[in-house]
C-alpha positions in Angstrom: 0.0 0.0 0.0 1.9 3.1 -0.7 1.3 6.7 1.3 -0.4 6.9 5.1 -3.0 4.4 6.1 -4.8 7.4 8.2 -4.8 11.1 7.1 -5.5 14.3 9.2 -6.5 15.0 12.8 -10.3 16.2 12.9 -12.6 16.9 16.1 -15.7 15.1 14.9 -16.6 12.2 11.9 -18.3 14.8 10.1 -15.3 16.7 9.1 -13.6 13.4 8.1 -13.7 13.6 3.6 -15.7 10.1 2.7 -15.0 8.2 -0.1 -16.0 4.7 -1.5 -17.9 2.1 -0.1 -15.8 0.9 2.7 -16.9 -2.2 4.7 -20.1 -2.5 2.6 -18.2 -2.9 -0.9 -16.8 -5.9 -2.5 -13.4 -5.6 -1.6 -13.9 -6.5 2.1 -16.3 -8.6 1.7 -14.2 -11.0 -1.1 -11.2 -10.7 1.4 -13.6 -11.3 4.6 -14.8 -15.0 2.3 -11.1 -15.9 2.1 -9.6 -15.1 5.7 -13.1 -17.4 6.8 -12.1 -19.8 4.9 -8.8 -20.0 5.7 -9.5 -19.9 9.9 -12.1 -22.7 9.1 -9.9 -25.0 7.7 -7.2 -23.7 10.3 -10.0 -25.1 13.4 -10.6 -28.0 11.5 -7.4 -29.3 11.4 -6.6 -28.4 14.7 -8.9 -32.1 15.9 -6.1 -33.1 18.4 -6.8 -31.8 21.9 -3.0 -31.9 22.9 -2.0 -29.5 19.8 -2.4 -25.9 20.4 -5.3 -24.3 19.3 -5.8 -20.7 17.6 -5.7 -17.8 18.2 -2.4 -17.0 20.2 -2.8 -14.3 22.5 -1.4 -11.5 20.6 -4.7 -11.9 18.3 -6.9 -11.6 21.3 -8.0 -13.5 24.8 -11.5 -14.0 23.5 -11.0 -17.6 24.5 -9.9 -16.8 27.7 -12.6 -15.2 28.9 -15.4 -17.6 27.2 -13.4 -20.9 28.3 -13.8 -19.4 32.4 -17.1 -18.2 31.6 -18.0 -21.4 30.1 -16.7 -23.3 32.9 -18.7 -21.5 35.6 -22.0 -21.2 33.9 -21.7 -24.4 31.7 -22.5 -22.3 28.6 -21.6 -19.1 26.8 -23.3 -16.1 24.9 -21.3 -13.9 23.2 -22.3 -11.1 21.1 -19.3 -9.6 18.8 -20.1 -6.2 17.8 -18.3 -5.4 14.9 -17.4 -8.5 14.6 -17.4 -9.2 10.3 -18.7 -12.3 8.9 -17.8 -14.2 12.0 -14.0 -14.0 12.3 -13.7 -14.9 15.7 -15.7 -18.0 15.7 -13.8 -20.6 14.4 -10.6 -19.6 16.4 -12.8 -20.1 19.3 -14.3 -23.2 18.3 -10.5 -24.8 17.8 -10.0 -23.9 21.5 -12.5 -25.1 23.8 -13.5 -28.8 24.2 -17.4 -28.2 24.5 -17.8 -25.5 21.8 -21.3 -26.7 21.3 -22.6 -25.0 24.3 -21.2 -21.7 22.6 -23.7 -19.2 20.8 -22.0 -16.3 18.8 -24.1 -13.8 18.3 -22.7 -10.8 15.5 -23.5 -7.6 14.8 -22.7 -5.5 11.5 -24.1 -4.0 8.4 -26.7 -5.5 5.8 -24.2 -6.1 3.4 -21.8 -8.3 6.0 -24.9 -9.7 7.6 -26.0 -11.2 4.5 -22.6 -12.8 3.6 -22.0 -13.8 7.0 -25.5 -15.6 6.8 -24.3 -17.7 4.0 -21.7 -18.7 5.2 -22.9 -20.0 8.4 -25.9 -21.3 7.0 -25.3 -24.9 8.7 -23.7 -23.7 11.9 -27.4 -22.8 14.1 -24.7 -21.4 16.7 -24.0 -18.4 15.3 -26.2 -15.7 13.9 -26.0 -12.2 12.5 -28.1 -9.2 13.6 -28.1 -5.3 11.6 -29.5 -4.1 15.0 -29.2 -4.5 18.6 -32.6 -5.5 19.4 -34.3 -6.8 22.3 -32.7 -10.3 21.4 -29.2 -9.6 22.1 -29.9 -9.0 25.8 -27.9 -10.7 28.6 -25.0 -11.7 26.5 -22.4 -12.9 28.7 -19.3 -11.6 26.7 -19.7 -8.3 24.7 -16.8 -7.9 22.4 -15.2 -5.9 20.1 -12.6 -6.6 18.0 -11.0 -4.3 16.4 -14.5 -2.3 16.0 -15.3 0.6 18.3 -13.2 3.2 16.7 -15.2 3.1 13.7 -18.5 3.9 15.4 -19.4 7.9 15.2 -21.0 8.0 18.7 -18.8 5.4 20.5 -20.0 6.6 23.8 -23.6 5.9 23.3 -22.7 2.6 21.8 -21.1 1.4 24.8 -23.8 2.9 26.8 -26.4 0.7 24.7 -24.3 -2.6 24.8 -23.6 -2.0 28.8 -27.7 -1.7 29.1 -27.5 -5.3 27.6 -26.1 -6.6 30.6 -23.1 -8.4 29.7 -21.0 -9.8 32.6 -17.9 -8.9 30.6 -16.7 -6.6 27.7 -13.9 -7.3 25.9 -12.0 -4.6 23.5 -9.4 -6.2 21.5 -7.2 -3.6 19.5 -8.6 -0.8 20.5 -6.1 2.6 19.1 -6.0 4.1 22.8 -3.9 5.4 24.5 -2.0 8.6 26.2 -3.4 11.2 23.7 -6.3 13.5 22.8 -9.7 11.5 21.0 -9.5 12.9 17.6 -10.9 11.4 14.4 -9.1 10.3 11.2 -9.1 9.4 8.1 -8.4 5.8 7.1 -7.6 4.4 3.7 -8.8 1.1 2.8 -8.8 0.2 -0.8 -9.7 2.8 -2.6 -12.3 4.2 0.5 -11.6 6.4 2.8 -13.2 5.9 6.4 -13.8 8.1 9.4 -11.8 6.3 12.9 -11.5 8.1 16.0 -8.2 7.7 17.8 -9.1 7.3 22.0 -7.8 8.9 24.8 -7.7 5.6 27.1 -9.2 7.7 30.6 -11.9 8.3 28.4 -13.4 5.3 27.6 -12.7 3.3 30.5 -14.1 6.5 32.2 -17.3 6.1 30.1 -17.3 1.8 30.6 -17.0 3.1 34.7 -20.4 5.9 34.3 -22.3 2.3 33.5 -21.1 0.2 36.5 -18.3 -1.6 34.9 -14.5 -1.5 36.0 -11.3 -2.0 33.8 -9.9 -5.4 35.4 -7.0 -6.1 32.6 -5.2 -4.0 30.3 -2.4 -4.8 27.8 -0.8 -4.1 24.8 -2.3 -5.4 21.5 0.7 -7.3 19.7 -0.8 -7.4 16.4 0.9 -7.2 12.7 0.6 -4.1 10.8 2.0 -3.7 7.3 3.6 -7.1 7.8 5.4 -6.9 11.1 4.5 -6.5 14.7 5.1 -2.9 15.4 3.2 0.1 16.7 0.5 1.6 14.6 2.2 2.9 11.8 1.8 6.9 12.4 5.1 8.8 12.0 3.0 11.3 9.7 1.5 12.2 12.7 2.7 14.3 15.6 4.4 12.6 18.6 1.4 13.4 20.4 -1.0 11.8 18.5 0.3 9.0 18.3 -1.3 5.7 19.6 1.8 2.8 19.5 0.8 -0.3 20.1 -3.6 -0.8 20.3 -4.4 -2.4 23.5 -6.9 -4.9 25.2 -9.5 -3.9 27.3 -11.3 -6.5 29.8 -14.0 -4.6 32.0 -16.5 -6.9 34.2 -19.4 -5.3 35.9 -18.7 -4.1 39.1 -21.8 -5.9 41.1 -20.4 -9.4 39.3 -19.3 -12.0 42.0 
């Protein structure tokens, strides 16, 4: 990809310049069939118990949190927001021995709803949503992954999934840390979408307002541009600049 992946500090989405279909357009969705293929086969050949499952932990501790829910409750909701056509199911799956009491609930657009559904037309376990209705309530897990700084009105978001009444939220590569919120441009293909960059106090600040306390945070070790590194921002002032995303887990603050 040649030049910046973001562009431009802005105080607000609207002042962010839009182009392209982003998310919705066939781009993402033809690269979103392939990387679902490729973790299915990935779970599916992971049959052994005493081999190593996916993810490792630098892609997220989804599993973590679902395998201890799991084992207390004897079952597990979780509702991905965000959460494309169902990336984080089948690393899940190749990780805990009873993934059939696991129901993966995703939220996203029309266009990734109605891929996803095809997709997962034979797994009854996981299903897609455009809205988050009535249904989705008392998820155990709400996560996102990779998928809140891409939502205009973030705070109202979280406030709407916390009125849900998960017993845990999970924020896997989230761009937060020591700096001002400011929006951004981000390229993608051709499209140009609005991100917001987080000051960290903020949103655990917000997560806190709606009764739920930051238990775990760490450093997101992900690839970008081909390598682990920090979020690739040197056309960006020191002070805007994120590093490495991190990993939220919150719980709520009443949970035994």
């Amino acid at each position: 990809m040649k030049g910046p992946i973001w562009e431009g500090v802005y105080a607000s989405f609207a002042e962010v310049p839009v182009t392209g279909p982003g998310f919705a357009g066939d781009t993402w969705i033809t690269r979103g069939q392939e990387k679902l293929a490729a973790l299915r086969e990935a779970a599916q050949s992971a049959s052994d118990q005493h081999a190593p499952g996916q993810p490792g932990y630098a892609e997220g501790l989804l599993p973590v949190v679902a395998a201890l829910t799991l084992a207390r409750e004897g079952s597990v909701r979780i509702l991905d927001f965000g959460g494309g056509l169902g990336f984080a199911y089948y690393p899940l799956l190749s990780t805990l021995p009873d993934s059939a009491r696991v129901q993966f609930q995703i939220v996203e657009g029309q266009a990734v709803c109605r891929a996803g559904r095809e997709s997962f037309a034979s797994v009854p376990q996981v299903s897609f949503h455009e809205s988050l209705g009535p249904e989705l309530a008392g998820p155990d897990i709400a996560h996102f992954g990779s998928s809140l700084h891409y939502i205009e009105d973030w705070r109202g978001l979280l406030t709407t999934i916390c009125a849900l009444g998960p017993e845990a939220l999970l924020l896997t590569d989230l761009p937060a840390g020591d700096i001002p919120t400011y929006a951004s441009a981000q390229e993608y293909y051709g499209s140009k979408l609005p991100v917001w960059f987080f000051n960290l106090s903020e949103v655990t600040e917000v997560l806190r307002g709606q009764g739920y306390a930051l238990r775990l945070r760490c450093a997101h070790m992900a690839p970008r541009l081909g390598k682990v590194q920090p979020l690739p921002q040197d056309n960006f002032e020191p002070h805007h600049r994120v590093g490495h995303t991190c990993t939220l887990l919150c719980t709520r603050e009443d949970a035994p």
